[in-house]
Structure formats: C-alpha cells, structure tokens
Backbone atoms as SQL, in Angstrom:
CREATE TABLE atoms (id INTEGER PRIMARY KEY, chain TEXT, resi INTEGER, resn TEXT, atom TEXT, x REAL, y REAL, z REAL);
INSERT INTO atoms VALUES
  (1, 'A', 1, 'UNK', 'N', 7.361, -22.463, -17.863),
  (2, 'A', 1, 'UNK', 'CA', 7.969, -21.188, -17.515),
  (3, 'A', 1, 'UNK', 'C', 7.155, -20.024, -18.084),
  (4, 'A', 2, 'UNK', 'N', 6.789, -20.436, -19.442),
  (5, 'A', 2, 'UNK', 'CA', 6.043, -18.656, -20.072),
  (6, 'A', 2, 'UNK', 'C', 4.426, -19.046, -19.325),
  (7, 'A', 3, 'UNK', 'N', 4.226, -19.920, -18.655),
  (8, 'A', 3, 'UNK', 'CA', 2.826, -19.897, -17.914),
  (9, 'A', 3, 'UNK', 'C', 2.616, -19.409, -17.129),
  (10, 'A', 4, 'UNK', 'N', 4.018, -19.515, -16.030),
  (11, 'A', 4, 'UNK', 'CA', 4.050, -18.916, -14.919),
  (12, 'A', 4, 'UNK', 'C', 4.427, -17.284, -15.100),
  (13, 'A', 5, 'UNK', 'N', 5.380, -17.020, -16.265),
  (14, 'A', 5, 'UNK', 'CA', 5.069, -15.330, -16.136),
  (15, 'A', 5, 'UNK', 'C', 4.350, -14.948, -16.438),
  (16, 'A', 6, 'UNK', 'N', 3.295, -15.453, -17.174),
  (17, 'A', 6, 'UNK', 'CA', 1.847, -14.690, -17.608),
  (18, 'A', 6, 'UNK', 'C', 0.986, -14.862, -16.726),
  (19, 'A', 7, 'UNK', 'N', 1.251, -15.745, -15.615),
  (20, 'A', 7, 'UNK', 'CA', 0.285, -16.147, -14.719),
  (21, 'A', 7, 'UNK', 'C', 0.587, -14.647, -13.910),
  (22, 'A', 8, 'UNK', 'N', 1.580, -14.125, -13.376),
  (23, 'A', 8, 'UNK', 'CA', 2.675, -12.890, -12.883),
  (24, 'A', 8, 'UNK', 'C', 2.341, -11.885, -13.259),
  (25, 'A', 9, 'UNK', 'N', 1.944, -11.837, -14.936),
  (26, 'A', 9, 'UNK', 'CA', 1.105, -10.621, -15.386),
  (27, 'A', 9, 'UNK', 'C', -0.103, -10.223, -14.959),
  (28, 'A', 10, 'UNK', 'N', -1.345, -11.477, -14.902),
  (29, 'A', 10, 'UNK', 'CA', -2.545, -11.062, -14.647),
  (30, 'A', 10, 'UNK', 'C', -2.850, -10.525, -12.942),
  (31, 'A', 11, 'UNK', 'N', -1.722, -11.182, -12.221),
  (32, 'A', 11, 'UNK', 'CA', -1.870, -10.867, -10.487),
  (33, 'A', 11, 'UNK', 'C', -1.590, -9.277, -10.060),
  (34, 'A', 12, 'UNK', 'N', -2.392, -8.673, -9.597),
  (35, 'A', 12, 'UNK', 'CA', -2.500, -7.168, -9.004),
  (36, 'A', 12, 'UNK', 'C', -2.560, -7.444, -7.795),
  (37, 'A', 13, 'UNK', 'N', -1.219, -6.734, -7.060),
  (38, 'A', 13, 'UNK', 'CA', -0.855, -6.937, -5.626),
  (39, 'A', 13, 'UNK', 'C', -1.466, -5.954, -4.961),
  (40, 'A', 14, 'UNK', 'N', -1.571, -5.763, -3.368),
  (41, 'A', 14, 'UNK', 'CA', -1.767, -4.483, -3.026),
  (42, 'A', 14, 'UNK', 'C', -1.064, -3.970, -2.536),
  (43, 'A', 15, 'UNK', 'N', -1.249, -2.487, -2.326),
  (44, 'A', 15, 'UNK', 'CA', -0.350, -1.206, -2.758),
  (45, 'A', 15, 'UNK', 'C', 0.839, -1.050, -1.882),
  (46, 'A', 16, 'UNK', 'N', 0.714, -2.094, -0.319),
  (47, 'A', 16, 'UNK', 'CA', 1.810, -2.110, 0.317),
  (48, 'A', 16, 'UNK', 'C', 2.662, -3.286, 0.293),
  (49, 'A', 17, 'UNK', 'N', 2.608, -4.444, -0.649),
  (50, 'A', 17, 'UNK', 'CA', 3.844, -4.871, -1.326),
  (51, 'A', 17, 'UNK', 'C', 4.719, -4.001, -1.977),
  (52, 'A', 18, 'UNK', 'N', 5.681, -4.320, -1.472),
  (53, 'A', 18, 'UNK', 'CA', 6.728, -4.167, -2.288),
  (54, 'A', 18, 'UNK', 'C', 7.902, -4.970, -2.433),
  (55, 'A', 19, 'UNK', 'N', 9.648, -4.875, -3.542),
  (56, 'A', 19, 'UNK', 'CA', 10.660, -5.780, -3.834),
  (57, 'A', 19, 'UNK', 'C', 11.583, -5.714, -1.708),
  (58, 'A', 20, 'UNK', 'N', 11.211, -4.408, -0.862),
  (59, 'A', 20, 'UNK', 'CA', 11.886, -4.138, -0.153),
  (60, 'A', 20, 'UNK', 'C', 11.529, -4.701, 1.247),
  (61, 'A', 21, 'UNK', 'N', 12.128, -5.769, 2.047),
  (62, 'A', 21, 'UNK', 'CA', 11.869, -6.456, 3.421),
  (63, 'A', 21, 'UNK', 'C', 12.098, -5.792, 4.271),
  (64, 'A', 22, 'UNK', 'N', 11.774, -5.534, 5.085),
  (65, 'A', 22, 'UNK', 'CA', 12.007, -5.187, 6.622),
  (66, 'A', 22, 'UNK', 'C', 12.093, -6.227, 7.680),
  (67, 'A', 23, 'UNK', 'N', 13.316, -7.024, 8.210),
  (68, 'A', 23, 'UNK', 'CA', 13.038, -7.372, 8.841),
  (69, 'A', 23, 'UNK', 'C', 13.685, -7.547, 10.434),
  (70, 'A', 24, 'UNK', 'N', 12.903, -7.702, 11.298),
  (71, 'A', 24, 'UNK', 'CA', 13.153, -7.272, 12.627),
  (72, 'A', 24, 'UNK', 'C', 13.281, -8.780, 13.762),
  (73, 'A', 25, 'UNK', 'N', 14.518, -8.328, 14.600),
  (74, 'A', 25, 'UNK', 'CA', 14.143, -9.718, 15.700),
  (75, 'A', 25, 'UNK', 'C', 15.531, -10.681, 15.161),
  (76, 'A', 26, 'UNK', 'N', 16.215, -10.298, 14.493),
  (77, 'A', 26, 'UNK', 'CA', 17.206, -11.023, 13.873),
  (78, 'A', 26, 'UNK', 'C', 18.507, -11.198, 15.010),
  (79, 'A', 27, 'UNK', 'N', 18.894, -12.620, 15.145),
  (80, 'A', 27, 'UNK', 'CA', 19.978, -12.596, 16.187),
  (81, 'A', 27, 'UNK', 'C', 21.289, -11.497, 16.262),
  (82, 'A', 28, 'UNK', 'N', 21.689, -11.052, 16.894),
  (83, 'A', 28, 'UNK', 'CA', 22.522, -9.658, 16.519),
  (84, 'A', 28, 'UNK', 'C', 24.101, -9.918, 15.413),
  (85, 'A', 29, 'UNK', 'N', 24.253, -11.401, 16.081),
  (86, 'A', 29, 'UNK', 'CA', 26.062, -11.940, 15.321),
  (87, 'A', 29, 'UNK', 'C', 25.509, -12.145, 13.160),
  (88, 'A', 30, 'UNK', 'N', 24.307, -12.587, 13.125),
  (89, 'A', 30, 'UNK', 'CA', 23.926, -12.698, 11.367),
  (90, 'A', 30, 'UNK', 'C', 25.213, -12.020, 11.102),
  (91, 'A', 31, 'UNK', 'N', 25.019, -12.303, 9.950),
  (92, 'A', 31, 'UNK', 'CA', 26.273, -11.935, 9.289),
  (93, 'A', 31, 'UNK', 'C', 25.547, -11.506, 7.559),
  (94, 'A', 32, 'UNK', 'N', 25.756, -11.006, 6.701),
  (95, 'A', 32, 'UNK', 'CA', 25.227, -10.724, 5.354),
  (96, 'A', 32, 'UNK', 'C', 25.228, -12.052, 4.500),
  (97, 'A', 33, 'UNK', 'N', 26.067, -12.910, 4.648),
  (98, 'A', 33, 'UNK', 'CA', 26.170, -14.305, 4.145),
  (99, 'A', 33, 'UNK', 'C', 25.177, -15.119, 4.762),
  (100, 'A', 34, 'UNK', 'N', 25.056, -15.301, 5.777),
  (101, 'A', 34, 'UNK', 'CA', 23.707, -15.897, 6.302),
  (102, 'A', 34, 'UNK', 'C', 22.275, -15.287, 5.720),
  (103, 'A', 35, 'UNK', 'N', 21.907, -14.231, 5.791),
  (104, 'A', 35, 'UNK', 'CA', 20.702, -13.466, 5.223),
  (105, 'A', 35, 'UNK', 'C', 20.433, -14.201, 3.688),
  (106, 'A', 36, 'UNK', 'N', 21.946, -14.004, 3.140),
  (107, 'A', 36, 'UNK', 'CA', 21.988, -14.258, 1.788),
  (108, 'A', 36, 'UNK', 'C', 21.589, -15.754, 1.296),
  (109, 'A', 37, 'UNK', 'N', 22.147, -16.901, 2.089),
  (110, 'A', 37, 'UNK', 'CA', 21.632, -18.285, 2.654),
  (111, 'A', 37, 'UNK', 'C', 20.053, -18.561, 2.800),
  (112, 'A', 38, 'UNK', 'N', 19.525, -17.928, 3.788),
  (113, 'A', 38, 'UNK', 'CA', 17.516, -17.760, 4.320),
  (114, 'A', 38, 'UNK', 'C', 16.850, -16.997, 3.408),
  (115, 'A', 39, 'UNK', 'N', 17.433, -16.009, 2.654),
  (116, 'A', 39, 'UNK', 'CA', 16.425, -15.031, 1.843),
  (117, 'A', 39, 'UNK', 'C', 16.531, -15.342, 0.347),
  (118, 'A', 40, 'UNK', 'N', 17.898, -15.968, -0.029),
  (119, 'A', 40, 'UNK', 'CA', 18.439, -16.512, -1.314),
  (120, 'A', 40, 'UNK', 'C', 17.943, -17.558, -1.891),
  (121, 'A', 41, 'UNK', 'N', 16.998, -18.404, -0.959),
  (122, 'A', 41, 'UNK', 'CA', 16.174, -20.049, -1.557),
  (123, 'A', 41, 'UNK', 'C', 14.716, -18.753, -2.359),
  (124, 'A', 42, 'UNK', 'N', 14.429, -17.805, -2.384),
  (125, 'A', 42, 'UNK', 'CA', 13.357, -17.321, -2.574),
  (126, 'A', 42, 'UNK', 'C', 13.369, -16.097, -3.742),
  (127, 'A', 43, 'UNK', 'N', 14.585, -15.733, -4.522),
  (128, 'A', 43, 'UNK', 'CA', 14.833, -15.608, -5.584),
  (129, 'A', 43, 'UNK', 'C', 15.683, -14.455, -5.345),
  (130, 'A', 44, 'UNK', 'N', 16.223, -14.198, -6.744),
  (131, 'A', 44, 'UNK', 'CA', 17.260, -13.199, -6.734),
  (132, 'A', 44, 'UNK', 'C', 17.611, -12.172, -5.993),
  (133, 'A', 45, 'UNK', 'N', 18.318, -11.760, -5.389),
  (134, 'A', 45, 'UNK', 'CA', 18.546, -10.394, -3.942),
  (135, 'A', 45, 'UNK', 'C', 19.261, -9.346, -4.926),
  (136, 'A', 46, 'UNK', 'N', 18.909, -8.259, -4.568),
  (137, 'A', 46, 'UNK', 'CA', 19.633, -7.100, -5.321),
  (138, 'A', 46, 'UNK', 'C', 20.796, -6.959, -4.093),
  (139, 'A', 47, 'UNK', 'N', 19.834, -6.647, -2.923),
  (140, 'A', 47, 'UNK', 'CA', 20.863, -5.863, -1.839),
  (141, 'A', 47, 'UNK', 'C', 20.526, -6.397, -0.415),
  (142, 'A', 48, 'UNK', 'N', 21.385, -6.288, 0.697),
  (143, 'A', 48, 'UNK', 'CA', 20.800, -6.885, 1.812),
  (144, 'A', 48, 'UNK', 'C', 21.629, -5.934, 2.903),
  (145, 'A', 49, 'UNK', 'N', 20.917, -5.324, 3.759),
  (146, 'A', 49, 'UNK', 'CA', 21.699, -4.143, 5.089),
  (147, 'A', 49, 'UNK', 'C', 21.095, -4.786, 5.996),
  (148, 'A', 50, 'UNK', 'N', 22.238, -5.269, 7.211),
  (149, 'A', 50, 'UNK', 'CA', 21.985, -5.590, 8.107),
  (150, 'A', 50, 'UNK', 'C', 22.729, -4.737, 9.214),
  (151, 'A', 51, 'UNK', 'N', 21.374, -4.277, 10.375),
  (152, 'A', 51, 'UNK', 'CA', 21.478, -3.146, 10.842),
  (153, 'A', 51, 'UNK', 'C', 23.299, -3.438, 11.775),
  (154, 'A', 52, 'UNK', 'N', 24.003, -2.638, 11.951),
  (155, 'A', 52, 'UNK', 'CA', 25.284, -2.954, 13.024),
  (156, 'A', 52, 'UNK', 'C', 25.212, -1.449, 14.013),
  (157, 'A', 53, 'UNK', 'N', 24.363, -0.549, 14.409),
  (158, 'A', 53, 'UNK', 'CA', 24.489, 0.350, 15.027),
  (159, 'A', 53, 'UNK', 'C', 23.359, 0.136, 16.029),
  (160, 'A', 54, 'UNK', 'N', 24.205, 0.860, 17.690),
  (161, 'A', 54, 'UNK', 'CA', 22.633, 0.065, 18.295),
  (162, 'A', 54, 'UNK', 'C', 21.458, 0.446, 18.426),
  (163, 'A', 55, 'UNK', 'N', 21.156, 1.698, 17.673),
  (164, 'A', 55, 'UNK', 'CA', 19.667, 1.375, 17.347),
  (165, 'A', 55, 'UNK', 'C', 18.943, 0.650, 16.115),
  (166, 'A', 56, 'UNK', 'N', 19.969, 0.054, 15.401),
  (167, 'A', 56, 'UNK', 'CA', 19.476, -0.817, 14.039),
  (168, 'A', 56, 'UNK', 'C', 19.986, -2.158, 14.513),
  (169, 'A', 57, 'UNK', 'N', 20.463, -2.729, 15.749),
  (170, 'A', 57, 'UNK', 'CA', 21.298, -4.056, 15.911),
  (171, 'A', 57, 'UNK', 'C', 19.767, -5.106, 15.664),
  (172, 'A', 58, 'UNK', 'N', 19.795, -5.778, 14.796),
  (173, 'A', 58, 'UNK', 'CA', 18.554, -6.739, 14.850),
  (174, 'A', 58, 'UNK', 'C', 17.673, -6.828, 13.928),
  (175, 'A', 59, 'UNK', 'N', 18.289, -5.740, 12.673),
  (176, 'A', 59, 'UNK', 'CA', 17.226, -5.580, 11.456),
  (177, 'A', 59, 'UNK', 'C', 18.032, -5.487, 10.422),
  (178, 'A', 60, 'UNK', 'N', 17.061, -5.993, 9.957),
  (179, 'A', 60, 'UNK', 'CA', 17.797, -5.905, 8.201),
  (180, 'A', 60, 'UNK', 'C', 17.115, -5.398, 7.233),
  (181, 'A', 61, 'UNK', 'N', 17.448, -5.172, 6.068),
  (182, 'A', 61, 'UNK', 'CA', 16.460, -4.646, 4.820),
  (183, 'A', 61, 'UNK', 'C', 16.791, -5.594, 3.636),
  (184, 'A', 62, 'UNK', 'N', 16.289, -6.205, 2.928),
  (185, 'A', 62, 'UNK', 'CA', 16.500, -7.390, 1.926),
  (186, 'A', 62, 'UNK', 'C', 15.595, -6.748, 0.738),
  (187, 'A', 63, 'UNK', 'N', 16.243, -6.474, -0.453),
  (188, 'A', 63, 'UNK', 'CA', 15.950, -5.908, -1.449),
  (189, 'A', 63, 'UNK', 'C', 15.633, -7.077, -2.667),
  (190, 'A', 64, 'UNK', 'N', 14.638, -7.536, -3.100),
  (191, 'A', 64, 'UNK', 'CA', 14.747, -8.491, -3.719),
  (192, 'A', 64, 'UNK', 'C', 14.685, -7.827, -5.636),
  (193, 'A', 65, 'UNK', 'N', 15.375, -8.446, -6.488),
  (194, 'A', 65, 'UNK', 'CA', 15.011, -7.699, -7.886),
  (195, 'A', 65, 'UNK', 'C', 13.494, -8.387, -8.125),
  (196, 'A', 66, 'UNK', 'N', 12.800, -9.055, -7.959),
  (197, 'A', 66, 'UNK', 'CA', 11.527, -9.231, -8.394),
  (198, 'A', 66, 'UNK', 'C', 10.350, -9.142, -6.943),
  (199, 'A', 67, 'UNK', 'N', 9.146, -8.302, -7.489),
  (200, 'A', 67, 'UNK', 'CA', 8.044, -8.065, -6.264),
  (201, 'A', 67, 'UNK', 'C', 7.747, -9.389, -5.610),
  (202, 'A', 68, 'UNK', 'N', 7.047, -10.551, -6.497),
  (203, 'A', 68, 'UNK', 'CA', 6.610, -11.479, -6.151),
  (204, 'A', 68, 'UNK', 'C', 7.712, -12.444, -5.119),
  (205, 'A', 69, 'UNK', 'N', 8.832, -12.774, -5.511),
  (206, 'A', 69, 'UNK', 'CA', 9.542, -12.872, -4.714),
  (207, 'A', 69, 'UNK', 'C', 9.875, -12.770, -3.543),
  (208, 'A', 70, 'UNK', 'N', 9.951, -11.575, -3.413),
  (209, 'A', 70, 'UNK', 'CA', 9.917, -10.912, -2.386),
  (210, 'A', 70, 'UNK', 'C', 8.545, -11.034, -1.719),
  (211, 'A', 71, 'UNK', 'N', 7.270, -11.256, -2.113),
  (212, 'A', 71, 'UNK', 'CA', 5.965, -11.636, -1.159),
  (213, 'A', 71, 'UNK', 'C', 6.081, -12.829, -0.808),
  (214, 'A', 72, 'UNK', 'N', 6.793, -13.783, -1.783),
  (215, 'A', 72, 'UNK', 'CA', 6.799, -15.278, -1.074),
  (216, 'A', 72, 'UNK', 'C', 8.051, -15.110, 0.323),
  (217, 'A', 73, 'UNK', 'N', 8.978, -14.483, -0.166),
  (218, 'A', 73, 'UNK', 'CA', 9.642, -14.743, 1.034),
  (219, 'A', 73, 'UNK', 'C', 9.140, -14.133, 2.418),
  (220, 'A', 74, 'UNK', 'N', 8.336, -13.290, 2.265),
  (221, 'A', 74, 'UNK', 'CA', 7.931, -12.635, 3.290),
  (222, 'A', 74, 'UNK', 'C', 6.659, -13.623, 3.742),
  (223, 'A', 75, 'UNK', 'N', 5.768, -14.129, 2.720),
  (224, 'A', 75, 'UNK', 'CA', 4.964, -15.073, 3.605),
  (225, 'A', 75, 'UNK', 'C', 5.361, -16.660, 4.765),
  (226, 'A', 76, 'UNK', 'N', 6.344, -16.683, 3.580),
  (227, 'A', 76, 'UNK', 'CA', 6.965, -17.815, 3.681),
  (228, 'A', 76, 'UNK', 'C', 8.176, -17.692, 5.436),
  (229, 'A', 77, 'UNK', 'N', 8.392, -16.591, 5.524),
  (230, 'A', 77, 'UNK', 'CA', 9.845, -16.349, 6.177),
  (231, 'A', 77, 'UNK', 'C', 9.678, -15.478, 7.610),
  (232, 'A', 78, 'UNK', 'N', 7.876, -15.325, 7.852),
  (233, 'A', 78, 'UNK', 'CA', 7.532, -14.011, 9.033),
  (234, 'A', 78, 'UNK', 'C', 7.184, -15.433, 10.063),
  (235, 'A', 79, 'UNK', 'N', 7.617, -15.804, 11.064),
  (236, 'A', 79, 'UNK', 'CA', 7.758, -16.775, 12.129),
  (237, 'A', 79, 'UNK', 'C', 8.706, -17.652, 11.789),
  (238, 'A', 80, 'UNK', 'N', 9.785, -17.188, 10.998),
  (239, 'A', 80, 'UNK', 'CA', 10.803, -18.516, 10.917),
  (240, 'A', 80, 'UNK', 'C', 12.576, -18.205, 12.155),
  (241, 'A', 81, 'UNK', 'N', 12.206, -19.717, 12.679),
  (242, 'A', 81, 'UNK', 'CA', 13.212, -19.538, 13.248),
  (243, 'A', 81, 'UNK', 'C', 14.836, -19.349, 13.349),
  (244, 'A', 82, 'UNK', 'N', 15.172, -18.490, 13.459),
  (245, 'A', 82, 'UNK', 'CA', 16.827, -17.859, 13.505),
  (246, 'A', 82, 'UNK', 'C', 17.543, -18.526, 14.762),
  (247, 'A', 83, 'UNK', 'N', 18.291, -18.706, 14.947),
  (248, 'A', 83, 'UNK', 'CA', 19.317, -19.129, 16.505),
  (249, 'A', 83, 'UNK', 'C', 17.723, -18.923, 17.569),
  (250, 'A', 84, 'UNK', 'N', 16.703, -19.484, 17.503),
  (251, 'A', 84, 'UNK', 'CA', 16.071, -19.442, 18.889),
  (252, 'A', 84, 'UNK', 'C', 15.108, -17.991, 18.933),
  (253, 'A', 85, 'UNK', 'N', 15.011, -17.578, 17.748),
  (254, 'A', 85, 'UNK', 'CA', 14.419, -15.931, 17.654),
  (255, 'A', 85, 'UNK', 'C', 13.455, -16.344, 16.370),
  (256, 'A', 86, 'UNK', 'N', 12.592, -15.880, 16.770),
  (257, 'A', 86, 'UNK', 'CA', 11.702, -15.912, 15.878),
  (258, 'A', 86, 'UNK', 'C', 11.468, -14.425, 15.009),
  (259, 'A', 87, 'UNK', 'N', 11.837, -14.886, 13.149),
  (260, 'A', 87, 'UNK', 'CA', 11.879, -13.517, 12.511),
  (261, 'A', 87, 'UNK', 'C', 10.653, -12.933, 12.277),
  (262, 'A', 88, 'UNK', 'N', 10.798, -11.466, 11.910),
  (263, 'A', 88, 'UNK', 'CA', 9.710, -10.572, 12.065),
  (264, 'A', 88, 'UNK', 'C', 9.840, -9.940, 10.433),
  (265, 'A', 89, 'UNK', 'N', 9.091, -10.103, 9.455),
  (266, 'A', 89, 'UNK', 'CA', 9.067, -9.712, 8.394),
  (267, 'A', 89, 'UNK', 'C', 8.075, -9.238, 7.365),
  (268, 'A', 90, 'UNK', 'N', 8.666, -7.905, 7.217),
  (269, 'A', 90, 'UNK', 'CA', 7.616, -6.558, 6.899),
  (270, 'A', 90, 'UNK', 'C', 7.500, -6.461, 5.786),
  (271, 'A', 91, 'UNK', 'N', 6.833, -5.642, 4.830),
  (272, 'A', 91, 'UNK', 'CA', 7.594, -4.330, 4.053),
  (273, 'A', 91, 'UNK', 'C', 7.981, -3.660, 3.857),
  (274, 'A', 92, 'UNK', 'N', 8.941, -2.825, 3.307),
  (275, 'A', 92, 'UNK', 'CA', 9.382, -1.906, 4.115),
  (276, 'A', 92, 'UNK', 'C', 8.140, -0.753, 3.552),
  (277, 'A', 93, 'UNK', 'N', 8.166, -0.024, 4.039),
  (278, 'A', 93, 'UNK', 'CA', 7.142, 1.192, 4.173),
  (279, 'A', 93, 'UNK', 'C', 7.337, 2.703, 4.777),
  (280, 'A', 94, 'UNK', 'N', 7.946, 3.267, 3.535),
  (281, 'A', 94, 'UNK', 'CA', 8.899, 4.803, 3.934),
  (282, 'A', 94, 'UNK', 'C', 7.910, 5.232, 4.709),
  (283, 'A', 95, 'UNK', 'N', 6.763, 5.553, 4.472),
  (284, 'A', 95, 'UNK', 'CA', 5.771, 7.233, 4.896),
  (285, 'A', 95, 'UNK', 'C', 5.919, 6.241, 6.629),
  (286, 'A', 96, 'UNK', 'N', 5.888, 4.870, 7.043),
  (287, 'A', 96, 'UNK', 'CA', 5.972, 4.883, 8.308),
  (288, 'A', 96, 'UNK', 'C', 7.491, 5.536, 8.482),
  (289, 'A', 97, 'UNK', 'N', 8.779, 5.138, 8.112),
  (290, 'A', 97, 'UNK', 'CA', 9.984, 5.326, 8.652),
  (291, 'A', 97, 'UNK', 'C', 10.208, 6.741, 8.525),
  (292, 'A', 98, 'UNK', 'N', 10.033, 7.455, 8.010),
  (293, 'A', 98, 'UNK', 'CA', 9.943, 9.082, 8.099),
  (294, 'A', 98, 'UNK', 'C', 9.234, 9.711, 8.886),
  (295, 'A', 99, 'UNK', 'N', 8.103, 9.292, 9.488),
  (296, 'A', 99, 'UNK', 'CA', 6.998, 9.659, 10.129),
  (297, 'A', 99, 'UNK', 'C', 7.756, 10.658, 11.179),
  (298, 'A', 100, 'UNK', 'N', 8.521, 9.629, 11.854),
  (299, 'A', 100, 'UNK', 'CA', 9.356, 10.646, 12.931),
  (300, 'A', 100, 'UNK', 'C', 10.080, 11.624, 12.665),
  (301, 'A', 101, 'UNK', 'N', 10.510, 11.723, 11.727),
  (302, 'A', 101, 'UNK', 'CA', 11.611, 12.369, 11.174),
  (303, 'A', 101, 'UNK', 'C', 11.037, 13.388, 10.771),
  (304, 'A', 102, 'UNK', 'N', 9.616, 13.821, 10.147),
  (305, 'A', 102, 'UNK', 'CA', 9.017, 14.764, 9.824),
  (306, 'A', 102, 'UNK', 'C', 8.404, 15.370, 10.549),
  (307, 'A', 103, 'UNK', 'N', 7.896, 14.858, 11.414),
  (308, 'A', 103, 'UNK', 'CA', 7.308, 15.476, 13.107),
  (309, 'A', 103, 'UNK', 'C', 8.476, 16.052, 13.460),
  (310, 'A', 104, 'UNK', 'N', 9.528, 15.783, 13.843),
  (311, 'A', 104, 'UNK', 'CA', 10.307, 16.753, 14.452),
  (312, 'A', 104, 'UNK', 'C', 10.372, 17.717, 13.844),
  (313, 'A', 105, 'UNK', 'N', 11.345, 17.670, 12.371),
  (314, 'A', 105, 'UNK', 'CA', 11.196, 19.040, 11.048),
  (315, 'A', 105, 'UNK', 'C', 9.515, 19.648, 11.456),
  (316, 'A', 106, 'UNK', 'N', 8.746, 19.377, 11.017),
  (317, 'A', 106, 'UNK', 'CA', 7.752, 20.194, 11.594),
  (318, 'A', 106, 'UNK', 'C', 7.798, 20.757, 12.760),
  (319, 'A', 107, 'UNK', 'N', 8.138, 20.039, 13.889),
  (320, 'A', 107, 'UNK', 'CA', 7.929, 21.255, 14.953),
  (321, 'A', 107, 'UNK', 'C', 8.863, 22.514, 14.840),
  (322, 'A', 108, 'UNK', 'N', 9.866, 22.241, 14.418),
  (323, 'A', 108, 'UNK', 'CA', 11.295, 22.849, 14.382),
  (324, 'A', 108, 'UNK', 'C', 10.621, 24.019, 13.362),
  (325, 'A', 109, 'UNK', 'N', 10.357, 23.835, 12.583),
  (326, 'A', 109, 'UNK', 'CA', 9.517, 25.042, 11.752),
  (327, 'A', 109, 'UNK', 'C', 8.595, 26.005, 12.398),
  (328, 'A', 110, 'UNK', 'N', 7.494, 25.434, 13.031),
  (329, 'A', 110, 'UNK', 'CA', 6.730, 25.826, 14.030),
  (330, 'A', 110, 'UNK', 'C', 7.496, 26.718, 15.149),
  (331, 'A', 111, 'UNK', 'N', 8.526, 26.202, 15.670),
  (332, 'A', 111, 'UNK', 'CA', 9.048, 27.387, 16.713),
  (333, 'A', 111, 'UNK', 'C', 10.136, 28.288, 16.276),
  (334, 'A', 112, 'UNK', 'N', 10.171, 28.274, 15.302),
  (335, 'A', 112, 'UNK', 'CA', 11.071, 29.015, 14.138),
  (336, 'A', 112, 'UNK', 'C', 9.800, 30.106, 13.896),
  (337, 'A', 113, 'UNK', 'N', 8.978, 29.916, 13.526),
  (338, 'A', 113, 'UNK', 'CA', 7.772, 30.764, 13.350),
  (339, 'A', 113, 'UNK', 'C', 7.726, 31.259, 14.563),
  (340, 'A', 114, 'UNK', 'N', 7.264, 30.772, 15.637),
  (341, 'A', 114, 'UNK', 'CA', 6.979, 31.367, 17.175),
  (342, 'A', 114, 'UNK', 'C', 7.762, 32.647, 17.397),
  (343, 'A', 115, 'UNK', 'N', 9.384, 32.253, 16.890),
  (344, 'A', 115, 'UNK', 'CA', 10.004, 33.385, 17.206),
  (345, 'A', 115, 'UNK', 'C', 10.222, 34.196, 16.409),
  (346, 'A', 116, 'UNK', 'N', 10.224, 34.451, 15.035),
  (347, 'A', 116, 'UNK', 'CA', 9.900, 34.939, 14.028),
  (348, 'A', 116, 'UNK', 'C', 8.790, 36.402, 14.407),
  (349, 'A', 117, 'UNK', 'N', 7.703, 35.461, 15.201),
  (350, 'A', 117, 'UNK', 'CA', 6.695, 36.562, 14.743),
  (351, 'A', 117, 'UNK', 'C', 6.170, 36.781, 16.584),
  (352, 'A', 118, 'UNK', 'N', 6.894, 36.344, 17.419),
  (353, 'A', 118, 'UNK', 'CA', 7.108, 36.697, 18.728),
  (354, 'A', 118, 'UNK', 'C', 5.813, 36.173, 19.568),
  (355, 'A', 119, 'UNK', 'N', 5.518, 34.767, 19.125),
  (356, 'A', 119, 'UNK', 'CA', 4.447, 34.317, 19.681),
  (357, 'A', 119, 'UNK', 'C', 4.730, 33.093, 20.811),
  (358, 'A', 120, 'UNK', 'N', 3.976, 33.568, 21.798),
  (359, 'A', 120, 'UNK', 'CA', 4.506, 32.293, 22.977),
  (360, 'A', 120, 'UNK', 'C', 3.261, 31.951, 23.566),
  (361, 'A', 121, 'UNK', 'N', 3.070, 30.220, 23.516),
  (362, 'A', 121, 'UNK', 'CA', 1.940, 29.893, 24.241),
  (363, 'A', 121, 'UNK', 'C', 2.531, 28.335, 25.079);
C-alpha cells in the first residue's frame, strides 16, 4: 500500500486530467444507483449528475475524490457497453463548456456598444 502511494507521488499527469467525468451516450432510464454500480468498482465517488432535462438526457458528470481514479475509470470505461450503447467518457473541461456561453455574453456587449455609441454595420 505505502508503495503504491509513493508510486502516485512521483506520476505527473497532464493538464487535462482531472477528479471530474464527462460522460456522454448513456441509455436515458440510468438511474444514479446504476452509475454508482459501473463507476464505483474504480474508487471512491464524491458526486454523480445524471443529466434528466432534454438537452442533458444522456450525460452524466461523475466526480471522483481521487485524480488517478478517476483516469483509470475513464481509460478503463470510454467504449464500455451500457443497455446496447456504447459509453463516451471525457473530462470534464470548463473553458470547452462555457465557450458558448461566453460568445453569446460577448456579442451581447458588442451590440450594447453599437448602440451606445450609434454604430451600425
């Protein structure tokens, strides 16, 4: 056991691991107890959201308390089969999921300015 956490110490991941899953393609009925079942053989879960609105029906986010963990399950768990669906499993990665969200706020600023200072093109 103290081999393997020192083994844990010397490993430097890269910068887009992280404890947080993304994952996509998930049969829509899952349930949080099931997630907890497939993602739970791969170590401790802090938190698990599984999307129920229909533009989130099919995804989940799986929060694991340790990084490494969380990379095995993701190596281990990206083509595994669900009811006939094959899962899709990410990292999660804010600066993508905002991306949209800030493009709009930006434009919205931009034509806030336009009219501000009475410019039309």
């Amino acid at each position: 056991m103290a081999l393997a956490m020192q083994r844990k110490a010397n490993v430097r991941l890269p910068p887009e691991i992280n404890r947080i899953l993304y994952i996509r393609n998930l049969p829509y009925k899952i349930t949080g107890e099931e997630m907890y079942d497939i993602f739970g053989k791969y170590g401790a879960i802090r938190q698990i959201r599984v999307g129920n609105t229909p533009e989130t029906r099919g995804t989940a986010f799986v929060v694991f308390e340790d990084i490494f963990d969380a990379k095995n399950a993701c190596d281990h768990l990206s083509g595994f089969n669900v009811c006939n669906r094959y899962l899709v499993v990410l990292y999660y990665q804010a600066s993508k999921a905002f991306k949209k969200t800030d493009i709009e706020k930006k434009q919205e600023e931009i034509d806030k300015m336009k009219s501000k200072y009475g410019i039309n093109t």
